[in-house]
C-alpha positions in Angstrom: -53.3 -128.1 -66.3 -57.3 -128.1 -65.8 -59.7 -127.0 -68.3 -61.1 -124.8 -66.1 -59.6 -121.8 -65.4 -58.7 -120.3 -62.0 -58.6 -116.5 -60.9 -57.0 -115.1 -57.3 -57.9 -111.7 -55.5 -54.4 -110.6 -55.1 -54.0 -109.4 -51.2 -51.4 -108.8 -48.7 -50.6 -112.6 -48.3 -49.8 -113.0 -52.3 -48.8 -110.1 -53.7 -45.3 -111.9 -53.6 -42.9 -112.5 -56.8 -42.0 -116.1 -55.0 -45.6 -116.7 -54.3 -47.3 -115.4 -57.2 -44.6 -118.2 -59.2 -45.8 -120.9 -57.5 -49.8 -120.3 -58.0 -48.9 -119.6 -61.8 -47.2 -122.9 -62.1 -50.1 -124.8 -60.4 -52.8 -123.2 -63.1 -53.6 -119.6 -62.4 -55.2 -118.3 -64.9 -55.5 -114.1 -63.8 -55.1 -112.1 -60.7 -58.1 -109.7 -59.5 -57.8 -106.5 -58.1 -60.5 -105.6 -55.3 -60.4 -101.6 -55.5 -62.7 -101.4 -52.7 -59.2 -102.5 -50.7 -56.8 -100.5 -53.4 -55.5 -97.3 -54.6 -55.0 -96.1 -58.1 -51.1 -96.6 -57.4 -51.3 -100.6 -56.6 -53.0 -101.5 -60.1 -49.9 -100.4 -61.8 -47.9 -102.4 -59.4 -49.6 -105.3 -59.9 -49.8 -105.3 -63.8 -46.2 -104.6 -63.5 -45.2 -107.6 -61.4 -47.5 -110.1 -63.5 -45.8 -108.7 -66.3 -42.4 -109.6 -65.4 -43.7 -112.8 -64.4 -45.2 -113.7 -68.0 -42.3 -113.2 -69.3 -40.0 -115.0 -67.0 -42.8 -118.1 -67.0 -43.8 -117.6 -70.2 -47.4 -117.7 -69.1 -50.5 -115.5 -69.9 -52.0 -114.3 -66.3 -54.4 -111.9 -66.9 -55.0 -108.8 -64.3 -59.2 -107.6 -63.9 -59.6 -104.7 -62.2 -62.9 -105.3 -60.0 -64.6 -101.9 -60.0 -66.4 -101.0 -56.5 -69.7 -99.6 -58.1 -72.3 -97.4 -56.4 -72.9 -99.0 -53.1 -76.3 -98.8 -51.4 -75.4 -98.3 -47.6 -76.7 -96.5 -44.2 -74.9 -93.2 -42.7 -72.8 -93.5 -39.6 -75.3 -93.6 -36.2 -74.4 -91.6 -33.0 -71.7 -94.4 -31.2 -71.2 -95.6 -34.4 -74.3 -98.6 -33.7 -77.6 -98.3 -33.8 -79.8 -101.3 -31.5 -83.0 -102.1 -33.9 -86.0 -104.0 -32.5 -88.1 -107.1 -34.0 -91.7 -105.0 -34.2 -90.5 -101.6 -33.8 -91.1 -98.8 -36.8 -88.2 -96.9 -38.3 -87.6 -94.2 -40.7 -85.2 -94.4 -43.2 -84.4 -91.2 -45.2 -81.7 -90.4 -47.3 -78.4 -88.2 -45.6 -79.5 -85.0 -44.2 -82.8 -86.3 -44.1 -84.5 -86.1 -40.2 -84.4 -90.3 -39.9 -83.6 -93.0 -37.6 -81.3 -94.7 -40.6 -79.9 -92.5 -43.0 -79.3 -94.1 -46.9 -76.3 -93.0 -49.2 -78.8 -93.3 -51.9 -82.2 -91.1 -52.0 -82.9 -93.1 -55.7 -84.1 -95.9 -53.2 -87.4 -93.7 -52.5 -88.1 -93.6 -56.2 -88.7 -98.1 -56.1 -89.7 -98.5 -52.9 -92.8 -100.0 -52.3 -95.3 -100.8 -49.4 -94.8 -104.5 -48.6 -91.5 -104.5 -49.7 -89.1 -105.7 -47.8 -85.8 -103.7 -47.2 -82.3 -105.5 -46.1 -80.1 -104.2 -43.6 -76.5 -105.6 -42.6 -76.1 -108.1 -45.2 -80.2 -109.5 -44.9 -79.4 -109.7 -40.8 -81.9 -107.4 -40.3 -85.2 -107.4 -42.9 -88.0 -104.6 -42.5 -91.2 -104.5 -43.9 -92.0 -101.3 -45.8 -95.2 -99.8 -44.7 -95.7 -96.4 -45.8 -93.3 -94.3 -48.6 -93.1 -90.2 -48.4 -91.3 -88.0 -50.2 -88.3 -87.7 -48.3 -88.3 -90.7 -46.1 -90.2 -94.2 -45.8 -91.1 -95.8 -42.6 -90.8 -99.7 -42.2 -91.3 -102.6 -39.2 -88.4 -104.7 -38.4 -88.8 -108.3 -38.4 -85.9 -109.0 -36.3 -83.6 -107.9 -33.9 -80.2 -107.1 -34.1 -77.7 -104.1 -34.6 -76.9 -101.5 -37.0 -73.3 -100.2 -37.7 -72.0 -97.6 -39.4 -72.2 -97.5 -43.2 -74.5 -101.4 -43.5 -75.2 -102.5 -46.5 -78.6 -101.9 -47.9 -80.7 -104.3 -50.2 -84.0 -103.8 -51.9 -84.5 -107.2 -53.5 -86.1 -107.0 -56.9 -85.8 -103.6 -57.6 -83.7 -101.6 -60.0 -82.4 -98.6 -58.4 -81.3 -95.7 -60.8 -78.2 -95.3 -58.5 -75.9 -94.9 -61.9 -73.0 -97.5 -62.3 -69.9 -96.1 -62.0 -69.0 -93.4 -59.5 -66.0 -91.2 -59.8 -63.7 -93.2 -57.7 -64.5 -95.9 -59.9 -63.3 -94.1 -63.3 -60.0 -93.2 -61.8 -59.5 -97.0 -61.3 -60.9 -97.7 -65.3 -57.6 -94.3 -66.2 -55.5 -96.3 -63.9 -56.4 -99.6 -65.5 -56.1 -98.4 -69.0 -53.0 -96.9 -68.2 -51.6 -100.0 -66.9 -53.3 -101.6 -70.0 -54.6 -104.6 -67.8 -57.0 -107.0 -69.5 -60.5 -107.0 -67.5 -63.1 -104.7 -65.8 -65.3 -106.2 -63.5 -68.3 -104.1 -62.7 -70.3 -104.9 -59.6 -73.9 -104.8 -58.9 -74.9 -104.9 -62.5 -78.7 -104.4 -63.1 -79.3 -104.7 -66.5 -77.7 -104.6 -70.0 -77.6 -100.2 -69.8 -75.1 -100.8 -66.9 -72.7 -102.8 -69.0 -73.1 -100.1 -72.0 -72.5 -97.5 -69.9 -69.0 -99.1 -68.2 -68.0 -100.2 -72.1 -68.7 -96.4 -73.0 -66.3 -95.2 -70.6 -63.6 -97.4 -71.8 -63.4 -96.7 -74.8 -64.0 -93.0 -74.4 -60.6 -93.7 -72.3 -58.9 -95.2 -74.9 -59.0 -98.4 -73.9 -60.2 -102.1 -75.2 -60.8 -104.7 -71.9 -63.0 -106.7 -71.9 -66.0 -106.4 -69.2 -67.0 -109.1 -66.6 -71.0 -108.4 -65.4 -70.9 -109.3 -61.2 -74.5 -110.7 -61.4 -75.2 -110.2 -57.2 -78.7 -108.6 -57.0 -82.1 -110.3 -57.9 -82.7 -107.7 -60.8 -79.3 -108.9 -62.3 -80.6 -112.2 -62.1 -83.7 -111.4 -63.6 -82.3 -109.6 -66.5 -79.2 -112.6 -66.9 -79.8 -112.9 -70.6 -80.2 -109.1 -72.0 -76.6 -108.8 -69.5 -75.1 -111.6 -71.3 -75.9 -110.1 -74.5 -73.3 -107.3 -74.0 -70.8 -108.8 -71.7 -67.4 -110.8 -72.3 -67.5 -112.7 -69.1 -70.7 -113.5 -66.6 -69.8 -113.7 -62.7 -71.7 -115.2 -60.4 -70.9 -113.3 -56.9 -72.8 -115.8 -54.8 -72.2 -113.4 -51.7 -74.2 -110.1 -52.3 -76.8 -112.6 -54.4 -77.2 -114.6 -51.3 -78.2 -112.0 -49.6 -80.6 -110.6 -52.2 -82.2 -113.9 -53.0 -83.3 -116.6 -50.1 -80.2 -118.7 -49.2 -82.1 -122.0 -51.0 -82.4 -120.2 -54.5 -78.4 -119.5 -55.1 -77.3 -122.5 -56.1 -80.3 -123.1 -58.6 -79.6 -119.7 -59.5 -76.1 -120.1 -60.2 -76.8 -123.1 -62.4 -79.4 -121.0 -64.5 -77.0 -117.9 -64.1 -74.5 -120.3 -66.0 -77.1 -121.7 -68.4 -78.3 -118.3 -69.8 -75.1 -117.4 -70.4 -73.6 -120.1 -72.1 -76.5 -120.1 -74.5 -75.0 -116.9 -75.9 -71.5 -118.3 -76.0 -70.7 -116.1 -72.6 -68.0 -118.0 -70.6 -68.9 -117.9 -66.8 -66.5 -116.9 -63.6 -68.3 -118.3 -60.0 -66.9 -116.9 -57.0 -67.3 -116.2 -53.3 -66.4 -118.9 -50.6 -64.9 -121.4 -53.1 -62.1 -122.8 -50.2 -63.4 -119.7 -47.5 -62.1 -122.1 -44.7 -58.4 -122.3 -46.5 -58.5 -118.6 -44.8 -57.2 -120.6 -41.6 -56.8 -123.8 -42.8 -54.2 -125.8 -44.7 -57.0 -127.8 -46.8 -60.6 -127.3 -47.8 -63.7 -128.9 -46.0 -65.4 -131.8 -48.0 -68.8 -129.1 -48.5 -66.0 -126.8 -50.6 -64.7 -129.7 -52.8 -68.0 -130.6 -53.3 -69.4 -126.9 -54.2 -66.6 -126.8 -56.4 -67.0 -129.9 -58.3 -70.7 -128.9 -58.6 -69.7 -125.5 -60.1 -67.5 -127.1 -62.7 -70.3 -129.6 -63.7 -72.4 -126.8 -64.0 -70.1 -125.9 -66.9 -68.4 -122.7 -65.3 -65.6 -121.9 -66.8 -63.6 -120.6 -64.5 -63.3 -120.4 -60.4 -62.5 -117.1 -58.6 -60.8 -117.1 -54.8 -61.2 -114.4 -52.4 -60.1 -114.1 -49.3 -58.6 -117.7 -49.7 -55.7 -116.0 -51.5 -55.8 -112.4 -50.5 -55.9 -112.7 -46.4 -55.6 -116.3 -46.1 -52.3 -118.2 -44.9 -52.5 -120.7 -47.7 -52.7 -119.0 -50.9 -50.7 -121.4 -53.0 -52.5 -124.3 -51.7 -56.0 -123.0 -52.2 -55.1 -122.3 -56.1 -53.1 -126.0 -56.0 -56.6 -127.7 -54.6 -58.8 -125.9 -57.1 -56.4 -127.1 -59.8 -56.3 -130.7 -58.6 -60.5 -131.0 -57.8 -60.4 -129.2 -61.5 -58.4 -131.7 -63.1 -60.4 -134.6 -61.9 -63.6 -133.7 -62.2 -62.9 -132.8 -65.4 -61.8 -137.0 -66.4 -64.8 -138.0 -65.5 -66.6 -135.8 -67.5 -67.5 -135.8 -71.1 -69.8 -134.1 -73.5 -70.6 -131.0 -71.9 -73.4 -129.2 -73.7 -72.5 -126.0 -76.6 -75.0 -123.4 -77.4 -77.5 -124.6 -79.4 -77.2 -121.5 -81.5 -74.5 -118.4 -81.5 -75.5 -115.3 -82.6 -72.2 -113.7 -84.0 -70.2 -115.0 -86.8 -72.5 -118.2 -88.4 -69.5 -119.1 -90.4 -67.0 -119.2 -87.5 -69.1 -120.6 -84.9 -70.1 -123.2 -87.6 -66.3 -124.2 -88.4 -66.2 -124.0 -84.9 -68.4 -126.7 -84.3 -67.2 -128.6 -87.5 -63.8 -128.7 -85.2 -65.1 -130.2 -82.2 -66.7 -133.0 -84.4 -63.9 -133.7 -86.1 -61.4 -133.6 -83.3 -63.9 -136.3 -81.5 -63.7 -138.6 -84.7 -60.2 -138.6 -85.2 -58.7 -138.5 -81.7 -57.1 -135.8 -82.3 -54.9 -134.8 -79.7 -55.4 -130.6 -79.9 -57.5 -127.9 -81.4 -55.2 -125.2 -82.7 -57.3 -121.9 -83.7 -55.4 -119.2 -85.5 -57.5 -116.1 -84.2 -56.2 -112.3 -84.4 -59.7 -111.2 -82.2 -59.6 -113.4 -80.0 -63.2 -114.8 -81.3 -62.8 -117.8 -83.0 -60.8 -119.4 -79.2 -63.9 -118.3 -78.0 -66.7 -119.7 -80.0 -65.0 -123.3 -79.9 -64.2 -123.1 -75.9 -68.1 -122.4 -76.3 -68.8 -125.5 -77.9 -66.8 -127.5 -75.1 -64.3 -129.7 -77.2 -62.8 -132.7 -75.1 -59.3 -131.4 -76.1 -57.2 -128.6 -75.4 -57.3 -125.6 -77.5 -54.3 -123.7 -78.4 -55.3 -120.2 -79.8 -52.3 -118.8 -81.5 -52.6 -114.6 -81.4 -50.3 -112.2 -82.4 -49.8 -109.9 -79.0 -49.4 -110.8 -75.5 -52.2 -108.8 -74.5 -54.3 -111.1 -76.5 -53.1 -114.1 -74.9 -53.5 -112.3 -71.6 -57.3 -112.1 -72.4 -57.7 -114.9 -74.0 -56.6 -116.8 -70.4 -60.1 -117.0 -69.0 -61.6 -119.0 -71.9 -62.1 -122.6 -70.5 -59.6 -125.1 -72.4 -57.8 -122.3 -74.1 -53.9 -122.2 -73.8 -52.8 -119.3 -75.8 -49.8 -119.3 -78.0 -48.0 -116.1 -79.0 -46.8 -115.6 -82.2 -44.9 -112.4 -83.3 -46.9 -109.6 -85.5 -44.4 -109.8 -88.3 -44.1 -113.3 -88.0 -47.5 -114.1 -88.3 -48.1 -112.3 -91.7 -48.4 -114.9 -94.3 -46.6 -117.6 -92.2 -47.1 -120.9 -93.8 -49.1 -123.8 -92.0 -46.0 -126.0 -92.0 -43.6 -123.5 -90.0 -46.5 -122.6 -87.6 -46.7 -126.6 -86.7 -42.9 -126.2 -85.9 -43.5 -123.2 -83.7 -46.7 -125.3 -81.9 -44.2 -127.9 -81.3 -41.5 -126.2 -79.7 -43.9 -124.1 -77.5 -46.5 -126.0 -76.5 -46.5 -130.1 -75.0 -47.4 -130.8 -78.6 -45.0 -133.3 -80.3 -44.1 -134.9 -83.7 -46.6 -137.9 -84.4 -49.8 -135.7 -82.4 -52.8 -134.8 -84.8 -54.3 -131.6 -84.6 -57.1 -130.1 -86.0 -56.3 -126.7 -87.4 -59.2 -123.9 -87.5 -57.3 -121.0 -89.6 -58.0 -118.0 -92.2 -57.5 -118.2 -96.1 -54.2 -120.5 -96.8 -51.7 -117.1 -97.0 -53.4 -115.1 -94.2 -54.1 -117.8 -91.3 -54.7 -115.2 -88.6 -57.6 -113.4 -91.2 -61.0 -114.5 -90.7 -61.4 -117.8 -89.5 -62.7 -119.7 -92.9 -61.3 -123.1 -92.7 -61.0 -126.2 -90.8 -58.4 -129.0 -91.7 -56.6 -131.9 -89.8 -52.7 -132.2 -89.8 -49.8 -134.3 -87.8 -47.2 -132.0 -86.2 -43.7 -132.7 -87.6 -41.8 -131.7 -90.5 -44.0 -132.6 -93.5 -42.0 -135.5 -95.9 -44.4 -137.0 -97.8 -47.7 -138.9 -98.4 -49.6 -142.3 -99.1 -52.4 -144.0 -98.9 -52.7 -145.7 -95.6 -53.5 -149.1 -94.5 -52.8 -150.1 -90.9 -51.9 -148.3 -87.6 -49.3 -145.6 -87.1 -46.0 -145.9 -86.4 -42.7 -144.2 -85.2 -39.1 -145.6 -86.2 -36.3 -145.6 -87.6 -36.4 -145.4 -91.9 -33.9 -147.8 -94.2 -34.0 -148.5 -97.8 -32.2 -151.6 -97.5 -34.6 -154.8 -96.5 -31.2 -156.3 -94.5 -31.0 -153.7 -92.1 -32.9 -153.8 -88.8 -35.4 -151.0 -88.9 -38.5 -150.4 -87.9 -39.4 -148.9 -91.3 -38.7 -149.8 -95.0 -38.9 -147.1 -97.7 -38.9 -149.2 -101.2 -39.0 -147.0 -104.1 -38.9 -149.6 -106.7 -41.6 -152.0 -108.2 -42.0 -155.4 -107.6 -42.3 -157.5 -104.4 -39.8 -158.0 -102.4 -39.5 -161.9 -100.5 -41.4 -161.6 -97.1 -38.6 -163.6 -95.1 -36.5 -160.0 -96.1 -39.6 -158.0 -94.8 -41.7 -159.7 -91.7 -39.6 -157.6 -89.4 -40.5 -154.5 -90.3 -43.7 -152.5 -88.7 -44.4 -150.4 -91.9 -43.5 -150.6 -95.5 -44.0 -147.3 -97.6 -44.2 -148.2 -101.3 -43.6 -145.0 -103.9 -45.7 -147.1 -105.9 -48.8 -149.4 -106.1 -48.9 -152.9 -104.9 -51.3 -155.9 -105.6 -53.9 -156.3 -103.7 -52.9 -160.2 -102.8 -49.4 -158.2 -101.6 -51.1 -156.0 -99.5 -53.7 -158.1 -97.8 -50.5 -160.6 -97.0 -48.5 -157.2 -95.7 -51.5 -156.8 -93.5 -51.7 -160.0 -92.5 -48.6 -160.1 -90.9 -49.6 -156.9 -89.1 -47.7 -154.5 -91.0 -48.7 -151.0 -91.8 -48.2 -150.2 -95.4 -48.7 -146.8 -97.4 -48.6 -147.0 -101.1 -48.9 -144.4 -104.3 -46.6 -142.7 -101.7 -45.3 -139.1 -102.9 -42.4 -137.6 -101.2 -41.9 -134.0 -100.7 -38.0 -134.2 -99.5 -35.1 -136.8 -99.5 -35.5 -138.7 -96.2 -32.0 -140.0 -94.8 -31.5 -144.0 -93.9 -31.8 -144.2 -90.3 -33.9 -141.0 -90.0 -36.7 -141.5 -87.2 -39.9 -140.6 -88.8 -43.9 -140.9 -87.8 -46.2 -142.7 -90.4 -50.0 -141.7 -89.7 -51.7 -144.7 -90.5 -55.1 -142.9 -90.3 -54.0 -139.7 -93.0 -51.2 -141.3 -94.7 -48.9 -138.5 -93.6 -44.7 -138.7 -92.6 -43.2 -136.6 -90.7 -39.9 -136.5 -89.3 
């Protein structure tokens, strides 16, 4: 599976138990829920089905309830359109209001300025503000075109005290809570008070998601970093912020959008019109592989489908493609850039640093981070490690929330089981539940040695396996077969006697483990002939003659 992690607006076309299976299996990471399309009723539907598929898959798809917000619109217009000419002047007021266009919104009289310029219809039609009243404002169109019933209205730059959540949006948030999905995604955020305010109501609700800030206007863009600041995830909706900003800016606004975040450790979501033409077609244009490539080098981590998987006829290829582009991009790229500086815990965000380091030095083949917040995943997917990250948690809804954090594959242990489990019995339960297997090193990011899920204080490197015993290492690893006897035909000889033994008996072999020390003329011979030797070796349980076991030639560790 890729790095980067891949959400789907659930729709008509894949809200399917058979469909749904086969986008899990090729990588989604978390459904979203458009509530401008949905009822209260559907949310609990949804969380329901994903539900039965985690546990049937044993995955960890997260559902985000994507919160409509207070939209800025026009009123309806007598035949429902409303013809508007490129030099004509037109009042706009606010409903009720004696105007050619009525607004949903009076707040927008309280910002507006002369010379600004008002958008109508998605930016189709711009006007040029040129006088504001009390009740209404009159402005010049600078284009032709038509008006329909309930356009969207945009006044670029400006932060319009419309509120951020209206009512229909905090029976979605009771519905959500009640469900006890994993994600609120508020739209149209403006600046850090709007995030507050939605976090506010959650709690006040009883609940605990975490929030995703849709930066789509140019005030959200402007105010990216205070946003970040108090948000668990960043989105970059490149549709309303294409319309908001000129069509050149978004893509240098979505690298800085990503930048800014990931300076404060925020992981990033981009959306809008990742495979649009997948709506109809079977494969994406070469433009969409290439916008998504770009994304993930702009260190996003994760990609969001709309439509594509929602209305489209292709919803399991679209998440397939995004998987595959994922995967390869992400081969040919290494060293993506941390934040130089995180601003929670020092200590954590130090050992999670400390992690990446080591993990590049050793070749170590995982990260596994024993986090009961969910934090610690978080700070070293921050840092961008080269390896997967397995962040063992003790609930499901953790792991649920945990799924958007790029590189993190979460691993759920049990609430009772995870009280003062042993380091050695949570290697066993990594290797039966994750691609993990005996022989692969990990490094292990944990709390004090008989709490590992309590505050992460430690960073160490082990093998996975069942722990036998120790030496001091000279050669490479290897993986055989273990005799006592120098006449059998192993790969591995245990001698746990002194003195040398003849090296016609012992040229065979690939390793040697000696209980005790050797000379050094012995040893550089052993190594001569290319065999790996551990000496001063102490063994923590009786191994059996022919017993497969993994000698670490790098830590000195067996395992069986």
């Amino acid at each position: 599976m890729p790095k980067t992690k891949i959400v789907a607006t659930i729709g008509p076309k894949s809200l399917d138990e058979t469909v749904l299976k086969q986008m899990i299996s090729y990588g989604l990471s978390c459904v979203r829920i458009n509530t401008a399309h949905a009822d209260q009723d559907y949310v609990k539907t949804v969380k329901r089905l994903i539900d039965r598929l985690n546990s049937s898959m044993k995955s960890n798809v997260g559902v985000m309830v994507d919160l409509k917000g207070p939209e800025l619109r026009t009123g309806e217009f007598k035949n429902h359109q409303f013809p508007v000419k490129k030099g004509e002047k037109y009042s706009l007021g606010p409903e009720g209001a004696a105007a050619d266009i009525t607004l949903s919104h009076k707040e927008i009289l309280d910002v507006a300025k002369e010379k600004d310029i008002i958008l109508l219809s998605d930016g189709l039609i711009r006007m040029k503000i040129l006088k504001v009243g009390a009740d209404k404002l009159i402005a010049e169109s600078q284009d032709n075109g038509v008006l329909r019933d309930r356009s969207r209205v945009n006044l670029p730059g400006k932060l319009i005290p419309v509120g951020t959540l209206t009512d229909r949006d905090r029976t979605f948030i009771k519905a959500g809570i009640e469900a006890d999905v994993e994600f609120f995604a508020q739209s149209f955020v403006q600046s850090k008070e709007s995030v507050l305010e939605l976090e506010e109501s959650i709690s006040g609700m009883g609940g605990d998601q975490f929030i995703v800030s849709k930066i789509e206007t140019k005030s959200g863009f402007q105010n990216i970093r205070e946003i970040a600041k108090v948000s668990d995830f960043i989105m970059v909706a490149r549709g309303d912020l294409g319309v908001e900003l000129p069509l050149k800016e978004v893509a240098i606004a979505q690298k800085k959008i990503i930048e800014e975040s990931h300076k404060e450790g925020v992981p990033t979501i981009v959306a809008t019109q990742m495979l649009e033409s997948m709506v109809k077609a079977s494969s994406p244009t070469r433009a969409e592989v290439s916008d998504v490539t770009n994304a993930i080098m702009d260190n996003a981590d994760a990609l969001m489908l709309s439509e594509e998987s929602a209305i489209g006829d292709y919803p399991v290829a679209a998440v397939s493609y995004l998987s595959e582009i994922a995967e390869f991009v992400e081969s040919k790229q290494k060293n993506l850039v941390g934040p130089e500086e995180y601003l929670g815990n020092r200590v954590a965000f130090s050992i999670a640093r400390s992690a990446k380091a080591i993990a590049e030095d050793i070749d170590a083949d995982a990260i596994l981070a024993f986090t009961k917040t969910g934090n610690t995943a978080k700070m070293i997917s921050a840092v961008r490690p080269n390896v997967p990250i397995y962040a063992a948690v003790t609930s499901q809804k953790m792991a649920n929330k945990l799924s958007l954090y790029r590189a993190v594959e979460p691993v759920v242990f049990s609430s009772e089981g995870s009280m003062g489990i042993d380091l050695l019995s949570a290697l066993s339960f990594f290797e039966a539940h994750t691609p993990l297997r005996k022989g692969n090193r990990v490094v292990i990011t944990s709390g004090a040695p008989y709490f590992l899920f309590g505050g992460t204080t430690e960073v160490r490197v082990a093998t996975i396996g069942t722990f036998i015993g120790r030496g001091y290492p000279n050669g490479r690893s290897i993986k055989g077969r273990l005799t006592r006897n120098p006449d059998e035909k192993r790969e591995i000889l245990l001698v746990e006697h002194d003195g040398d033994i003849p090296f016609e008996k012992i040229g065979k072999f690939q390793a040697i483990i000696f209980t005790n020390q050797i000379s050094h003329r012995y040893s550089e011979s052993l190594r001569g002939m290319g065999i790996t030797i551990l000496t001063s070796t102490k063994l923590a349980s009786y191994v059996k003659d022919g017993e497969e076991v993994f000698v670490d030639g790098e830590t000195g560790v067996i395992i069986s």
